[in-house]
C-alpha positions in Angstrom: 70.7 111.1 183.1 68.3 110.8 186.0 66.5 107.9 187.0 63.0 107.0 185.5 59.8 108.0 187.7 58.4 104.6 187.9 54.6 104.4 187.6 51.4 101.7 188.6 48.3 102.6 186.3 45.0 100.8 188.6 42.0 101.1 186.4 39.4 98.4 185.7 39.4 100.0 181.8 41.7 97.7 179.6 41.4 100.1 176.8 42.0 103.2 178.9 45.0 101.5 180.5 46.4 100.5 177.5 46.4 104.2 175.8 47.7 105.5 179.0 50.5 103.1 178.9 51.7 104.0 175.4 51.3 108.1 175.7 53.3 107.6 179.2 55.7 105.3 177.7 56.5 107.8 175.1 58.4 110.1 177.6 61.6 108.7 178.5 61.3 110.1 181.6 58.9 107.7 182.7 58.3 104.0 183.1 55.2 102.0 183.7 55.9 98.6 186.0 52.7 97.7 186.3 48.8 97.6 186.0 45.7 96.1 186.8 42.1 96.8 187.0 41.4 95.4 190.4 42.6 97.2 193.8 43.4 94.2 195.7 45.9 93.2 193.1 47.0 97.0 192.9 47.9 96.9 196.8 50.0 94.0 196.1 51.8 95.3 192.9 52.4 98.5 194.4 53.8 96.9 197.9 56.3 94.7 195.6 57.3 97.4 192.8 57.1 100.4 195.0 56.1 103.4 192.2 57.2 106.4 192.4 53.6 107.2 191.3 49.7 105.6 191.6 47.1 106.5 189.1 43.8 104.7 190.3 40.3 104.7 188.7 37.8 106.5 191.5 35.7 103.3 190.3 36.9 100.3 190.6 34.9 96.6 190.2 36.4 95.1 194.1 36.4 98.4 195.8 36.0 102.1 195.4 39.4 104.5 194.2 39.1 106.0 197.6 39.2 103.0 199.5 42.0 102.0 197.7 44.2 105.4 197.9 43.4 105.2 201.8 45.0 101.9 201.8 48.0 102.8 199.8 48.7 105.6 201.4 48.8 103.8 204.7 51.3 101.1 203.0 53.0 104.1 201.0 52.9 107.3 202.5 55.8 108.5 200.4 54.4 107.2 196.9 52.2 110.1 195.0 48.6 108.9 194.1 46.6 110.5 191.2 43.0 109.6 190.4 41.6 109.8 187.5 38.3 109.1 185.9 36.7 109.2 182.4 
C-alpha cells in the first residue's frame, strides 16, 4: 500500500476545519497532521511536520493567505499549497 499524503489544514474557521478534517480523514489515502487558524503557528507546524500538502484560508486573522503561501513556499518549495475560501 502506498504511503499516506500527509496534509496541514491553516484556516482561522474552527467549524470549517473541523468538517474538512473528517471528509479528508475519510479517505485512507490521506492524513491530516495538523491545523491551526493562525499563519505564524502554520509556518511552524508545517516547518516541523513537513505536509505533503497546505490548504490555507486566503484570510487569515495575523496575516493574509498570500503572505503566508509566499512564506511557505520559500521554506517548502516542494510542499503543494491549496487555498481555499468560503
Amino acid at each position: 500500500m502506498a504511503a499516506k499524503k500527509t496534509l496541514l489544514i491553516v484556516d482561522d474557521h474552527t467549524l470549517f476545519r473541523e468538517g474538512l478534517k473528517t471528509i479528508i480523514s475519510r479517505n485512507p489515502a490521506y492524513e491530516v497532521v495538523g491545523e491551526t487558524g493562525r499563519g505564524e503557528t502554520a509556518i511552524q507546524m508545517a516547518k516541523s511536520l513537513r505536509p505533503d500538502l497546505i490548504l490555507v484560508d486566503i484570510s487569515l486573522p495575523d496575516q493574509s493567505g498570500i503572505e503566508l503561501t509566499l512564506q511557505l513556499r520559500k521554506s517548502l518549495p516542494k510542499t503543494f499549497i491549496m487555498m481555499v475560501t468560503m
